[in-house]
ROZALO-928459 format. One record per residue (C-alpha): x, y, z; residue in three letters. Coordinates in steps of 0.2 Angstrom, whole numbers, plus 2048, in hexadecimal, padded with zeros to 3 digits. Example, Ala and Ser with C-alpha at 12.3 -4.5 7.8 and 13.67 -1.06 7.14 Angstrom:
<pts>
83E7EA827ALA
8447FB824SER
</pts>
This chain:
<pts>
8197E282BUNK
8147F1825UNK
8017F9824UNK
7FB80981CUNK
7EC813817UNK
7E481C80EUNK
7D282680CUNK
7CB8297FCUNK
7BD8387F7UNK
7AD8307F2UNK
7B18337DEUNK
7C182C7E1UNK
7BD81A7E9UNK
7BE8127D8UNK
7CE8197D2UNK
7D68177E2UNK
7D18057E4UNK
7D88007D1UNK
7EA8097D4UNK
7EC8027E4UNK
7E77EF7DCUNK
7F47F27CFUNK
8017FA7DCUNK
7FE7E97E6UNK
7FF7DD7D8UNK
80F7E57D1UNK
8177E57E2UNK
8137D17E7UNK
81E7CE7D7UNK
82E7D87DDUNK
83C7CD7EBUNK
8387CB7FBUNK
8277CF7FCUNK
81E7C1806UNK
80B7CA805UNK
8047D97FFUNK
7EF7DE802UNK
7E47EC800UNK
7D77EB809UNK
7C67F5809UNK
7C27FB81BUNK
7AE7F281FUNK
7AC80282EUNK
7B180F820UNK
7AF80980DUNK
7BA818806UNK
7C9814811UNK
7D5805809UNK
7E17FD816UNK
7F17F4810UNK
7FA7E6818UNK
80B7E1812UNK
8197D4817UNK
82A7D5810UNK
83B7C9814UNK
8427D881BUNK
8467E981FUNK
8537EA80DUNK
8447E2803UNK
8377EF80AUNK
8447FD805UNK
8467F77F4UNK
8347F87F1UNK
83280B7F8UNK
83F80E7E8UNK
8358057DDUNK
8308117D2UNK
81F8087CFUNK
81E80C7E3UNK
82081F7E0UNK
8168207D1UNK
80A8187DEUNK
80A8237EDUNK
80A8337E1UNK
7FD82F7D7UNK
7F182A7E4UNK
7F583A7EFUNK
7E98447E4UNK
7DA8387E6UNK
7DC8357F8UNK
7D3842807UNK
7E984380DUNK
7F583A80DUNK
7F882780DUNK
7FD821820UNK
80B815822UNK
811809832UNK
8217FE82FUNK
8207F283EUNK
8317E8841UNK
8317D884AUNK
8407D5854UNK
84B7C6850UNK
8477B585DUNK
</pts>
């Protein structure tokens, strides 16, 4: 599982909110992707929280290449208040 955030600027919400729709519509398409959100934060409306599931560890990998997934974290770095946080969580095998 893997979450992340980000905070937008107040003039940036909108654009930040439509780039990270697409970036999440784009990567539900690619192998190995089980589920993929974004999220908008009720405590804090300019912070977006994503949630994403992948088969495994190669199929996350592959989609950090993606170069719809750079184009992603680079073009949303200039609307955000910093930089996007990221947690990859691994579940051990039972």
């Amino acid at each position: 599982m893997v979450t992340g955030e980000i905070l937008a600027r107040p003039e940036t919400i909108e654009a930040l909110t439509q780039a990270s729709l697409a970036h999440v519509h784009r990567s539900r398409t690619e192998p190995g992707c089980l589920s993929h959100h974004v999220h908008v934060d009720v405590e804090d409306p300019l912070r977006l929280v994503f949630v994403e599931r992948w088969s495994d560890r190669d199929a996350l990998d592959v989609h950090f290449a993606q170069p719809g997934s750079i184009e992603f974290v680079t073009g949303i770095e200039p609307l955000a208040t910093g930089r996007p946080r990221l947690e990859i969580f691994t579940v051990p095998d039972r």
